[in-house]
C-alpha positions as CSV (number, residue, x, y, z in Angstrom):
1,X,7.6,7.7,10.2
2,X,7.9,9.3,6.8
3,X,8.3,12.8,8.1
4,X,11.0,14.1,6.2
5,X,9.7,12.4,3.2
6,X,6.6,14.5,3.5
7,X,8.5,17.7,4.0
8,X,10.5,16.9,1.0
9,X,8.4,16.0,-1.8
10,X,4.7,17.4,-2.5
11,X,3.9,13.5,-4.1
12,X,4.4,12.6,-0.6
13,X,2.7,15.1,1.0
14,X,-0.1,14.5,-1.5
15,X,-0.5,10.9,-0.8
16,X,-0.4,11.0,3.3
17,X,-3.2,13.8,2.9
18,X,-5.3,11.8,0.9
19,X,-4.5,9.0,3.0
20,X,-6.4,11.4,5.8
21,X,-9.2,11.9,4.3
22,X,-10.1,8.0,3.3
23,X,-9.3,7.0,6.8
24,X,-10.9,9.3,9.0
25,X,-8.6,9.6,11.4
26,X,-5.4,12.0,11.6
27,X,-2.4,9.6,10.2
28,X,-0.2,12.4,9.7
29,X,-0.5,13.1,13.5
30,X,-0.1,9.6,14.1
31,X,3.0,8.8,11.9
32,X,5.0,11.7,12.8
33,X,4.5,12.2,16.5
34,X,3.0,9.5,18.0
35,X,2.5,8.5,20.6
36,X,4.2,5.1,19.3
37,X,2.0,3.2,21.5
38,X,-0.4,4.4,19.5
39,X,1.5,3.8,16.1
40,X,1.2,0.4,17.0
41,X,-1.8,-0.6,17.6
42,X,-2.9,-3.3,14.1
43,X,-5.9,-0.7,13.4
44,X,-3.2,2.3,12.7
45,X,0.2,0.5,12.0
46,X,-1.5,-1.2,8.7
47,X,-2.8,1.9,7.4
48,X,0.7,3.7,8.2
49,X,2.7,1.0,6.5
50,X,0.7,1.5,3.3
51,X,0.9,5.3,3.2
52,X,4.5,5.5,3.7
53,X,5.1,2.6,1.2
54,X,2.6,4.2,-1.6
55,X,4.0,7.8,-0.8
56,X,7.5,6.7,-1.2
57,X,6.8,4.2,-4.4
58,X,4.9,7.4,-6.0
59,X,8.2,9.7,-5.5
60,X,10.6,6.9,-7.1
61,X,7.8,6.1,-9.9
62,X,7.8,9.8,-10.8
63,X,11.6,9.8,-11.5
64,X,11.1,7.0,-14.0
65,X,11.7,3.6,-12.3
66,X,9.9,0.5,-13.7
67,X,9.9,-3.1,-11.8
68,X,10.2,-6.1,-13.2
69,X,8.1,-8.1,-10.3
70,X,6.3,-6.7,-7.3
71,X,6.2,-8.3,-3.7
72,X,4.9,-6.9,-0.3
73,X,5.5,-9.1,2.9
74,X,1.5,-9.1,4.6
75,X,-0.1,-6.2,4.8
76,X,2.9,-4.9,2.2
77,X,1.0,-7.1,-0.3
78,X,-1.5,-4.2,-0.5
79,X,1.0,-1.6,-1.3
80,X,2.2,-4.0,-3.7
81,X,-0.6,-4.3,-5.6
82,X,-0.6,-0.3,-5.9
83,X,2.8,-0.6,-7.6
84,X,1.4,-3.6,-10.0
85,X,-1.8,-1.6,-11.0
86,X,-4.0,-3.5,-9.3
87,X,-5.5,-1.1,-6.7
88,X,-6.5,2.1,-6.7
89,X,-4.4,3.4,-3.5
90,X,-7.8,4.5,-2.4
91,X,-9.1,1.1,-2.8
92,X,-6.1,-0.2,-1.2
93,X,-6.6,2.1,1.8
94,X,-10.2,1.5,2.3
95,X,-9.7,-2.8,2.2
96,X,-6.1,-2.4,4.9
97,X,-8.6,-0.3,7.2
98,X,-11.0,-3.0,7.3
99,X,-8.2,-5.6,7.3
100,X,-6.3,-3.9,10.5
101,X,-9.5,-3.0,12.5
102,X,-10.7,-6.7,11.7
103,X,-7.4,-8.4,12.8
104,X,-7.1,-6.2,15.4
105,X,-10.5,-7.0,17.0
106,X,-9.7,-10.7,16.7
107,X,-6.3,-10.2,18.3
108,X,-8.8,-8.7,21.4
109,X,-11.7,-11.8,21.4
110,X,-8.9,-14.2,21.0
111,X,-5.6,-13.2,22.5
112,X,-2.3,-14.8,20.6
113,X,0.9,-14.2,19.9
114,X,3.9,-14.6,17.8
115,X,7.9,-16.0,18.2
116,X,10.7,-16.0,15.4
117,X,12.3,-19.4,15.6
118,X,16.0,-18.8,14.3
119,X,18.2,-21.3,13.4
120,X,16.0,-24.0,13.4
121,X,16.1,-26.8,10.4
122,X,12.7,-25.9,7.9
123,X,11.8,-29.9,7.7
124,X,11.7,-29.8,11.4
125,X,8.9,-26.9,11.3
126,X,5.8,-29.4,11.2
127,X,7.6,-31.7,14.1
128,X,7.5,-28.3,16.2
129,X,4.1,-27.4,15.6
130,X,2.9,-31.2,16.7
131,X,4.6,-31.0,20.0
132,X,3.5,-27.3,21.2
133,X,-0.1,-27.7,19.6
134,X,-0.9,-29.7,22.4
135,X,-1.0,-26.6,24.7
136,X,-3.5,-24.6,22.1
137,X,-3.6,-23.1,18.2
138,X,-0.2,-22.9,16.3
139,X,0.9,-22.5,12.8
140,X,3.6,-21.4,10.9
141,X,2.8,-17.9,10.0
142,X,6.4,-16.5,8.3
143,X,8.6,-18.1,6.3
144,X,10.9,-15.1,6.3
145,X,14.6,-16.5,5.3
146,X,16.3,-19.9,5.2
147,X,16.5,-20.3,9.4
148,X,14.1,-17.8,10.4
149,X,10.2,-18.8,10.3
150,X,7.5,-17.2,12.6
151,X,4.9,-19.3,14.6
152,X,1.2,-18.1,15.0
153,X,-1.0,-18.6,17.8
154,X,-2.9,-19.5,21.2
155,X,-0.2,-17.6,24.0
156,X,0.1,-21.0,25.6
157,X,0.9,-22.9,22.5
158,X,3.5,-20.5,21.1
159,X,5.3,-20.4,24.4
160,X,5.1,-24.5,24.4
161,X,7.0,-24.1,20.9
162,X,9.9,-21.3,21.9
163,X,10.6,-23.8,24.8
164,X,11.2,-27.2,22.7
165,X,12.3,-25.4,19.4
166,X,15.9,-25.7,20.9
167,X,15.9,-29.1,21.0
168,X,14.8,-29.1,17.3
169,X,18.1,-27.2,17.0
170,X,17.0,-23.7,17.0
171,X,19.6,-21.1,17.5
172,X,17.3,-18.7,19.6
173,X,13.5,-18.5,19.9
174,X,11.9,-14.7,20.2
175,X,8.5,-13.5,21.3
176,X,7.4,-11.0,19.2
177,X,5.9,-7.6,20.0
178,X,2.6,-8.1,18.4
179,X,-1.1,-7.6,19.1
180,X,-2.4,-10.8,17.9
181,X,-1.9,-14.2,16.2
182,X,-1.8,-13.1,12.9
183,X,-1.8,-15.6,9.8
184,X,-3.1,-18.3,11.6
185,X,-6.7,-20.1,12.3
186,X,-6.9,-17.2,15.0
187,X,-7.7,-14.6,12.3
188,X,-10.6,-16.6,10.9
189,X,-13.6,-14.1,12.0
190,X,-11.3,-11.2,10.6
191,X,-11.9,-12.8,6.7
192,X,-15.5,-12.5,6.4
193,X,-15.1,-8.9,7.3
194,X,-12.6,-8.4,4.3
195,X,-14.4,-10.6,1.7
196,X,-17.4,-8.3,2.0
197,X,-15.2,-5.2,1.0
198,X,-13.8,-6.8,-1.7
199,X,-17.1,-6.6,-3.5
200,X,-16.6,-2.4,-3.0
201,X,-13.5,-2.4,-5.0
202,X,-12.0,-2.5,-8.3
203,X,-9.3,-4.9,-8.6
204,X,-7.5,-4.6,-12.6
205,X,-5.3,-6.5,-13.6
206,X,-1.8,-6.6,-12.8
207,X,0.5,-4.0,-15.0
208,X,3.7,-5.6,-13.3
209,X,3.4,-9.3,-12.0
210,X,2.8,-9.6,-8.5
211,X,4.3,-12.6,-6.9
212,X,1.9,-13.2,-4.1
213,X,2.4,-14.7,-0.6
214,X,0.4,-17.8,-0.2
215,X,1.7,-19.6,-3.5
216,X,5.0,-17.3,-3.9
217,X,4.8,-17.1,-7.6
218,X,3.2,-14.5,-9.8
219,X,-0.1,-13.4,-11.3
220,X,-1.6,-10.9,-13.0
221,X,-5.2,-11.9,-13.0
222,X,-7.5,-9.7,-11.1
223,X,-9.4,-12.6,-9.8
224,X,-6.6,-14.6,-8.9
225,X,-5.3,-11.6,-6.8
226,X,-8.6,-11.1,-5.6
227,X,-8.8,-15.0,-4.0
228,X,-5.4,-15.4,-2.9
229,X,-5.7,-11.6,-0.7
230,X,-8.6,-13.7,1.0
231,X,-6.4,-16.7,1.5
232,X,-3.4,-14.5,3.3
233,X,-4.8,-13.8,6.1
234,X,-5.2,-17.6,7.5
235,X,-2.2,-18.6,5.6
236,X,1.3,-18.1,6.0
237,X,3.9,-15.2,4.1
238,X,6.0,-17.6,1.9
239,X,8.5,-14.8,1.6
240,X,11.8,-16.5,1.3
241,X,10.1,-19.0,-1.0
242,X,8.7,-15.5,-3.1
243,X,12.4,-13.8,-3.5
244,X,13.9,-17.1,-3.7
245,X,11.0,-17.8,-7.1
246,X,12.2,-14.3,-8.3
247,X,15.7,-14.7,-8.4
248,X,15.8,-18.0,-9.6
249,X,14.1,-16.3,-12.9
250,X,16.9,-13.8,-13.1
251,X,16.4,-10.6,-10.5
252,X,19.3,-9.6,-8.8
253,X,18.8,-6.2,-7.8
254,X,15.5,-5.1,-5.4
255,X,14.3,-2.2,-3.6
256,X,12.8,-1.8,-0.5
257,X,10.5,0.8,-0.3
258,X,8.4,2.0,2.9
259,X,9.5,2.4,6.7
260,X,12.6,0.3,7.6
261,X,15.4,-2.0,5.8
262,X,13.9,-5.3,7.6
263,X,13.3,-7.0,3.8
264,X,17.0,-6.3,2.8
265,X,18.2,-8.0,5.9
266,X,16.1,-11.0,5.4
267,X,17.3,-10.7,1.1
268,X,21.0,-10.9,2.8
269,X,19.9,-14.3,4.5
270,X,18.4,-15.8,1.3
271,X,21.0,-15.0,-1.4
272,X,24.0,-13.3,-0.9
273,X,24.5,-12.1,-4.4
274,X,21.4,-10.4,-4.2
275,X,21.5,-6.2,-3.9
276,X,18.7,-4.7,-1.8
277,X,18.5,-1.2,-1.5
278,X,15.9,0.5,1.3
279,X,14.0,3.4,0.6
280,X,12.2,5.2,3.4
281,X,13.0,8.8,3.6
282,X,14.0,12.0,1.4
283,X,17.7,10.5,1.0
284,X,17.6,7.1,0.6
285,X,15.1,8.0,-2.3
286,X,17.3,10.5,-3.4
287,X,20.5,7.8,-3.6
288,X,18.9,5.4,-5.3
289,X,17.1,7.8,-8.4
290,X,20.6,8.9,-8.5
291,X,22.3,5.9,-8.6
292,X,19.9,4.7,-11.3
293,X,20.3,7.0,-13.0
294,X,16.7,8.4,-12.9
């Protein structure tokens, strides 16, 4: 996880080693050989996210790109707000370390989980959550594409929901890999935790507007950012609603930049005529300064 980028580019290298240094821990070690057990754990998988994303933003920024709007899908928001101006990436660093070791510890004092319900209608979301929240906590977490939307909680209640969601007319219902029930009531102890960082760092405003998850529209204020970071991590990522706001006003061409081409697949879902293009490595980088002529 952004190995070659590191080898290739001395931004990159720059920004992982500084990334070190803030976290106090080895990241480098972590990212690029594991052990991916370890990788995933919520306390280093945040951190690891935003360092890749920053390292690679930083590389294509140099070359002369310029976005119209920025969005980051959960703990992307942070490495959003990099992009926009907002945070410092130190800043940004030192609020997703408290933010992943917070979750993390909630995800161990109140085990939950996570399931992708596919296929399913959205007006029949809230008739799902009634029927399983009989068995515990549940909340709609995700709102990732039209058809795909991620339910939060207690195990027993997301299990209740991946068995009626079919009879809501789901295509498939998916248990997630995750450590926790993240964006829902579960993650309520983590938000204190968070709050009192925010009163460490600077938050400026926004140089590009950043169209946040809980409302999905955009903002440049410092203190509206500020708010609405607090509000994400009980509420859920409207991220189809966010790319659906953007292109409605005109964008038709975005970039995906960090580990993985997840967001273009979920763009493909939403709009069609949208172009995503994924940047996570020396060559993907490489292709799209090129293609842009930067």
């Amino acid at each position: 996880m952004g190995k070659d980028l590191y080898e290739a580019s001395d931004i990159a290298r720059d920004t992982f080693d500084e990334a070190g240094d803030v976290l106090g821990f080895d990241l480098k070690s972590i990212c690029f050989e594991g052990p991916e057990d370890t990788l995933k754990q919520t306390m280093y998988t945040q951190p690891a996210i935003v360092t890749h994303s920053v390292a690679t933003w930083r590389v294509i920024a140099s070359g002369g790109f310029t976005p119209g709007y920025v969005a980051g899908h959960s703990v992307g928001e942070y490495s959003a707000l990099v992009a926009g101006g907002v945070l410092s990436f130190v800043d940004a660093l030192r609020l997703v370390k408290v933010r992943a070791e917070a979750m993390q510890n909630c995800g161990e004092e109140n085990p939950g989980t996570m399931a992708a319900i596919i296929g399913m209608p959205e007006e029949k979301m809230g008739e799902l959550l009634e029927g399983a929240a009989a068995a515990g906590i549940i909340a709609a977490a995700n709102f990732n594409s039209p058809g795909q939307t991620v339910v939060s909680g207690d195990i027993a209640a997301v299990e209740k929901a991946t068995e009626i969601a079919p009879a809501l007319g789901a295509k498939r219902a998916i248990k997630l890999n995750v450590s926790g029930a993240f964006h829902s009531p579960l993650m309520d102890k983590s938000v204190g935790e968070l709050s009192a960082m925010f009163g460490e760092v600077e938050f400026a405003a926004a140089s590009v507007p950043v169209v946040c998850n809980v409302t999905a529209k955009p903002t440049s204020d410092p203190a509206e950012i500020q708010g609405l970071l607090e509000r994400q991590l009980l509420s859920p990522v409207l991220w189809s609603q966010s790319m659906q706001f953007m292109i409605a006003d005109g964008v038709t061409e975005f970039v995906e930049i960090g580990p993985g081409n997840v967001l273009c697949g979920l763009l493909r879902r939403i709009d069609r005529g949208a172009t995503c293009v994924p940047c996570s490595d020396s060559k993907t980088v490489n292709d799209f300064l090129e293609g842009a002529g930067l």
